[in-house]
Every structure is written in C-alpha cells, then in structure tokens.
N, C-alpha and C positions, 0 to 999 in steps of 0.2 A: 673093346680092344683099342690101343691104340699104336698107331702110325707112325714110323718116324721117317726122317730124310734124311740119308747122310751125302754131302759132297768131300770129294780131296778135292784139294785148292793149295796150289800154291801162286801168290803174286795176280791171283781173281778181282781184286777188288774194285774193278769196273765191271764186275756181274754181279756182285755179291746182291745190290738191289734188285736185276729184272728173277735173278732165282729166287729172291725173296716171293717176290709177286707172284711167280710160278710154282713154288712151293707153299702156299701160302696155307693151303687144305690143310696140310698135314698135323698132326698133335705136335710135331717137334721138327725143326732142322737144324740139323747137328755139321758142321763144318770141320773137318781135320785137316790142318794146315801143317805143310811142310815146309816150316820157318819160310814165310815170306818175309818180304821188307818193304810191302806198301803195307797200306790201309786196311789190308783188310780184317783184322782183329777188330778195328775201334767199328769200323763197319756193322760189322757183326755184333756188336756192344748196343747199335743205334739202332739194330732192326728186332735185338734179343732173342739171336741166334746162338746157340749153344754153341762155344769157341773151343778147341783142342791143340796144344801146338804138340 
C-alpha cells in the first residue's frame, strides 16, 4: 500500500523544504497550490514534489 501527503499551500515556499524533510517517509507529496506568486512551484520541481495549481 501506499502513502501519500497532500499540503494546500499557497505563497509556502519558505517551507516547502523543512515539509520535504518532514514528509519525506511518505511514497508521494503532492502539493495543491492556490496560485501562489513566489517560488513555490520551482521549489517543488527541485525536491520532486507532485505540483497542482
């Protein structure tokens, strides 16, 4: 079986790394963003986090 992690996030992208760390167990971390306008898509690109806008 496997696990996933979903966050909402919007304008996170100064966590996006310590929830990586802290999600890390997981089979998947899936992020669903509510149009942010930092970073955090490319973020999530750099850690190969499943990105949703």
């Amino acid at each position: 079986m496997k696990i996933s992690a979903v966050v909402l996030t919007k304008n996170n992208a100064d966590k996006v790394e310590s929830l990586y760390k802290l999600l890390n167990g997981f089979d998947e971390i899936i992020f669903i963003d509510d149009y942010s306008a930092d970073d955090t898509k490319y973020l999530c690109g750099k850690y190969g986090i499943t990105y949703i806008k």
